[in-house]
C-alpha positions in Angstrom: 93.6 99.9 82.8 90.0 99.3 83.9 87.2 100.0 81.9 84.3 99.5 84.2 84.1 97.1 87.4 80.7 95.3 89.4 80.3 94.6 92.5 78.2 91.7 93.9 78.1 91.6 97.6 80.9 93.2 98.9 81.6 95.1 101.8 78.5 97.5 101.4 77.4 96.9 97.8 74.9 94.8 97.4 75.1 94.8 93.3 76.6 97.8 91.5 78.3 98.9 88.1 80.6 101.7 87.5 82.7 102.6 84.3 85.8 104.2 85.1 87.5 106.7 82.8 91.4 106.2 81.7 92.4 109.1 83.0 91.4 111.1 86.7 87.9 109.4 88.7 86.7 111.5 91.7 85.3 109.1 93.9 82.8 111.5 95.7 80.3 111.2 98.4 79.8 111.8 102.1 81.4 109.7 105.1 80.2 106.0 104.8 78.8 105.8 101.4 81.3 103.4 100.5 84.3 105.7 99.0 87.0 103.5 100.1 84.9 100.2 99.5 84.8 100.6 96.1 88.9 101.7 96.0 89.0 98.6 97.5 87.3 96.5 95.2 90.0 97.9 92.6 92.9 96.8 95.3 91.0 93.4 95.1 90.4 92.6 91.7 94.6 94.4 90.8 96.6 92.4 93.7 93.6 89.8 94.9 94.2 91.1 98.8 92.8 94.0 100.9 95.3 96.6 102.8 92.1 97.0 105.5 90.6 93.3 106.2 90.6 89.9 105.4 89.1 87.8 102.7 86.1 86.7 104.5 85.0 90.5 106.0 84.8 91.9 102.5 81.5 89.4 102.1 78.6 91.7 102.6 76.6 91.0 106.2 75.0 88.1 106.6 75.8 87.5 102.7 77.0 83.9 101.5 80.0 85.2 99.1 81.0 88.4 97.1 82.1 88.7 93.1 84.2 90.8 91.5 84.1 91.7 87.8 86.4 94.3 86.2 86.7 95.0 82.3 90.1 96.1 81.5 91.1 98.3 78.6 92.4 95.2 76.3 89.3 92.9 76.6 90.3 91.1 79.5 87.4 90.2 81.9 89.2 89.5 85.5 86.7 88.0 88.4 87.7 87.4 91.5 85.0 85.0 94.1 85.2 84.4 97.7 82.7 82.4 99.2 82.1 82.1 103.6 79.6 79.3 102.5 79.7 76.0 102.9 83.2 76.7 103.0 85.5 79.7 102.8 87.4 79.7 99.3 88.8 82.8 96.9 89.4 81.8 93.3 90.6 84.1 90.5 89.1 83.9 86.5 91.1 85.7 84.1 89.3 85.2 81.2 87.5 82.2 82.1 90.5 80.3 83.1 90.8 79.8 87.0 93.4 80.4 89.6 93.9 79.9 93.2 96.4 82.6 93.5 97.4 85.9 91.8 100.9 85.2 91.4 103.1 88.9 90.1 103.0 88.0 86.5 99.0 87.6 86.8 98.0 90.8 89.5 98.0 94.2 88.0 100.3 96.8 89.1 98.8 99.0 91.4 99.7 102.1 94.2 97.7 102.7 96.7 98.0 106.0 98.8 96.1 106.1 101.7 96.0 108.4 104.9 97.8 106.2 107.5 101.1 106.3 104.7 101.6 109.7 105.9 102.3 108.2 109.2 105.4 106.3 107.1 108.1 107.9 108.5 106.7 108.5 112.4 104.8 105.5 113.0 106.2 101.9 113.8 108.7 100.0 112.2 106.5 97.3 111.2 104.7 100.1 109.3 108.1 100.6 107.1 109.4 97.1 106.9 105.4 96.7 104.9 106.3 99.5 103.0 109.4 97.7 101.5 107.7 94.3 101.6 104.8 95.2 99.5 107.0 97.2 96.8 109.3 94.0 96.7 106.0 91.9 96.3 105.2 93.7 93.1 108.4 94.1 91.6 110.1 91.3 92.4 109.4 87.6 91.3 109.1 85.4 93.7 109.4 87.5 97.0 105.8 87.4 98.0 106.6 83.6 98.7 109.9 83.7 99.9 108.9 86.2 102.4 105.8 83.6 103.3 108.0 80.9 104.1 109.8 83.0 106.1 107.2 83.9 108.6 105.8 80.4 108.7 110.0 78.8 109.6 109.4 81.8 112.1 106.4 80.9 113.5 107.7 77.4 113.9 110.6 78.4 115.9 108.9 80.7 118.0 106.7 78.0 119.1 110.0 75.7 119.6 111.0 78.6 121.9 107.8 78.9 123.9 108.3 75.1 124.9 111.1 76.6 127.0 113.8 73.6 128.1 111.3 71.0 127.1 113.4 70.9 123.8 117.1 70.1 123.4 119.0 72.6 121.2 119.8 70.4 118.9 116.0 70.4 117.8 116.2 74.0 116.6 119.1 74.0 114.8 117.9 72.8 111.6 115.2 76.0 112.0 118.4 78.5 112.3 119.7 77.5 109.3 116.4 78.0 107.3 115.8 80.7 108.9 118.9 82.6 108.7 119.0 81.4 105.0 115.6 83.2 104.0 116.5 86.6 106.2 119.7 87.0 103.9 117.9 86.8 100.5 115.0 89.1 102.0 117.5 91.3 103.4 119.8 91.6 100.0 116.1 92.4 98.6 116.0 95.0 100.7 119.0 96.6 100.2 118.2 96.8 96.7 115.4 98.8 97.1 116.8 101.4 99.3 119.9 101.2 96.7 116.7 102.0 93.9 115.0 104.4 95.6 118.5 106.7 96.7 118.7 106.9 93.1 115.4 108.8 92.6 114.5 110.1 96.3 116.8 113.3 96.4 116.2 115.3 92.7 112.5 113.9 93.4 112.2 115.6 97.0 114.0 118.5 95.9 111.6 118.9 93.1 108.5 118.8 95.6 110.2 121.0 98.1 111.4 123.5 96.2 114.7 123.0 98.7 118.1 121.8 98.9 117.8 119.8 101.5 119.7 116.6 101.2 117.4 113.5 101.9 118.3 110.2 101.8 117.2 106.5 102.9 119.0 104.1 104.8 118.5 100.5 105.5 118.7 99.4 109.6 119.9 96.1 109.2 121.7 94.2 112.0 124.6 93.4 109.4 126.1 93.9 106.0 124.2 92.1 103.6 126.8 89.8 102.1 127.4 88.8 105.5 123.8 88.9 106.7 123.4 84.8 106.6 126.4 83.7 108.6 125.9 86.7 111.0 122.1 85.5 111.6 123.2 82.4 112.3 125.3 82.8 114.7 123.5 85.2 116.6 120.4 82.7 116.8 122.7 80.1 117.9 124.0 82.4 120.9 120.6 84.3 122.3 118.8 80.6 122.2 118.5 81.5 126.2 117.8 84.5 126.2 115.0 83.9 123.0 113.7 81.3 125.2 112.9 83.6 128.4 111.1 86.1 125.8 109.4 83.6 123.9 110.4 84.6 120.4 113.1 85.1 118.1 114.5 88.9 118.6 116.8 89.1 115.7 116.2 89.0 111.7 114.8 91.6 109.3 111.2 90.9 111.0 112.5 93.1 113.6 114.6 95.7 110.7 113.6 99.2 110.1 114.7 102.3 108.1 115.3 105.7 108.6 115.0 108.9 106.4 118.1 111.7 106.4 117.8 114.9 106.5 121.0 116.7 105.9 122.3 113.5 107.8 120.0 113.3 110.5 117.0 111.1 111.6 113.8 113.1 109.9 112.6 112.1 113.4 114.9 114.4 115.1 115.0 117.4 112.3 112.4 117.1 109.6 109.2 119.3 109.7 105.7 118.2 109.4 105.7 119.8 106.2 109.2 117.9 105.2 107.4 114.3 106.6 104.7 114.6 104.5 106.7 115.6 101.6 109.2 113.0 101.5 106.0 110.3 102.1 104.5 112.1 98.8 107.8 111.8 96.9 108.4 108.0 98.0 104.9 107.4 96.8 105.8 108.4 93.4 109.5 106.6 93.3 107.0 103.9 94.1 105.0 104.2 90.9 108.4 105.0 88.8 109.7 101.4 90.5 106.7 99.5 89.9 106.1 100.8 85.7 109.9 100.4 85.4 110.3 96.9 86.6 106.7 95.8 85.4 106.8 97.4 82.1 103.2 98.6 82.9 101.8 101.3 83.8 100.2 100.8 87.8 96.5 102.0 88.4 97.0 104.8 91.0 94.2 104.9 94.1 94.3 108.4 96.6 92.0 107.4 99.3 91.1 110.7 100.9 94.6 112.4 101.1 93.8 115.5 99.1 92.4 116.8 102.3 95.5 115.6 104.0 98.0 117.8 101.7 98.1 121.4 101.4 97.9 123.2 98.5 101.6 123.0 97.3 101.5 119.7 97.4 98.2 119.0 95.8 99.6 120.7 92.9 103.1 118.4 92.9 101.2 115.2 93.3 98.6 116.0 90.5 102.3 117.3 88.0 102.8 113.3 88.4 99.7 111.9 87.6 99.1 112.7 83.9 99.9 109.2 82.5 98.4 106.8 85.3 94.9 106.0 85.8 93.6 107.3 88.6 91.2 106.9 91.5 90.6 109.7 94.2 88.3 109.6 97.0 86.9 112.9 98.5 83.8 114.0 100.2 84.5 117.6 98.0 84.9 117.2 94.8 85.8 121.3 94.1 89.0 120.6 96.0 90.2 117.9 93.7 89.0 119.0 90.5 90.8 122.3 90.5 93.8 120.9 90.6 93.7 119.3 87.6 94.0 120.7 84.0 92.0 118.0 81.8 88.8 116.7 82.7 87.8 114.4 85.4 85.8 111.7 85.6 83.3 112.1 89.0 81.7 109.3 90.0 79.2 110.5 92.6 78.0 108.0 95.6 75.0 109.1 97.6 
């Protein structure tokens, strides 16, 4: 865990120090005093990437480069730099040795909860597939890049495709196969996630709810997933036209989704606002089970401002979880947080 973490330049620090207790910190100020910033800088320094922007917009305005130092509880210094000038570059120092990336064995785990992940279930499918993609990144070795070199043999082929008959077929074949090779491992990864997360989702959700309501996940794909490469394959070979007139590639798990059940129907089509954000809350914590369990680690937990989202019953269910993880909870009312916890807080006011 995180002892204390500086901040040189970024976003809108210009140089500042915090130390951060092990248990509960109540990040607590009024709108834009850089709440979220600094829950960022903790994304940052655990997983070396932002959920809100890109490298080069967490420099401070009209600032050069920003720098990143966190103390963590066993001595380990972690820096991260990106420099804009005289060329844009992000380098990682753990312990004075130097990386250019934070591969899974060398990030810390980390959960972030964050108001637009209430949205999980009712927003786009994109939304979900990132929800999947990102637990997979942090569980799984290896998938980050796997699912990298999948986007970029995607990007290639779209681009085939937008050169309309200029190409003969013959040209995009070898892209098929790659392609259709990558989408069934990503697609068996998937699977066995949802396979995971059915394990823990319905005594977890009928725990929150207080209900016996059955709830379950299930997996859109366009085929089995022992049959997903062949199947792919094909189907790219056969909609080459039709791919061509809409300018990209219109099957593959970039274009997958998942659905939750209630009692055996889309939430969607049955499930409450209530029940939404509840099962959002409980897939939340499956997520922090998954990640400790297959990490053997215990991830840093960041709440950016969804106290004020939750009611009461389901303040008191998140904060029943959160006894053992480290902590970090944005608020403009600190009252509302605090009293929901039994053992002291650590409040770290911003002005």
């Amino acid at each position: 865990m995180i002892t204390d973490i500086h901040l040189q330049n970024f976003r809108s620090y210009k140089d500042s120090s915090f130390e951060v207790s092990p248990g509960v910190n109540i990040v607590v100020g009024p709108n834009a005093s850089g709440k979220t910033n600094l829950l960022e800088s903790i994304l940052v320094v655990c997983k070396g990437s932002s959920y809100r922007v890109s490298d080069q917009d967490l420099i401070c305005f009209k600032k050069p480069w920003t720098r990143l130092d966190a103390h963590l509880s066993d001595n380990t210094l972690r820096t991260v730099k990106i420099i804009k000038d005289p060329s844009p570059s992000k380098t990682y120092e753990i312990n004075e040795k130097t990386y250019k990336r934070l591969s899974l064995n060398l990030s810390l785990p980390v959960v972030l909860f964050e108001p637009n992940h209430l949205q999980l279930m009712t927003g786009s499918p994109e939304r979900r597939r990132s929800y999947l993609d990102e637990l997979l990144e942090q569980t799984s070795v290896g998938y980050g890049g796997l699912l990298r070199q999948y986007k970029r043999v995607l990007a290639q082929r779209n681009s085939l495709l937008k050169q309309s008959a200029s190409f003969k077929d013959e040209v995009i074949f070898p892209w098929n196969i790659k392609l259709s090779h990558l989408a069934g491992q990503i697609v068996r990864e998937r699977t066995r996630l949802v396979q995971e997360i059915n394990k823990l989702l319905p005594s977890i959700y009928r725990e929150l709810s207080k209900s016996k309501t059955s709830v379950k996940m299930e997996y859109l794909g366009t085929w089995p997933a022992d049959v997903y490469e062949t199947s792919l394959l094909k189907k790219l070979e056969s909609s080459i036209e039709m791919d061509r007139i809409k300018g990209f590639t219109s099957s593959g798990p970039h274009r997958e989704d998942f659905v939750i059940m209630f009692n055996n129907h889309p939430a969607s089509e049955t499930a409450s606002r209530g029940e939404t954000r509840t099962a959002v809350l409980a897939l939340k914590i499956i997520e922090l089970q998954i990640i400790e369990s297959s990490r053997e680690q215990t991830p840093i937990l960041l709440l950016d401002d969804v106290f004020s989202e939750l009611d009461g019953k389901r303040r008191h269910a998140l904060t029943d979880y959160l006894d053992k993880y480290q902590t970090f909870i944005t608020t403009t009312d600190a009252d509302l947080v605090v009293k929901n916890f039994a053992r002291k807080c650590n409040v770290i006011a911003l002005v």
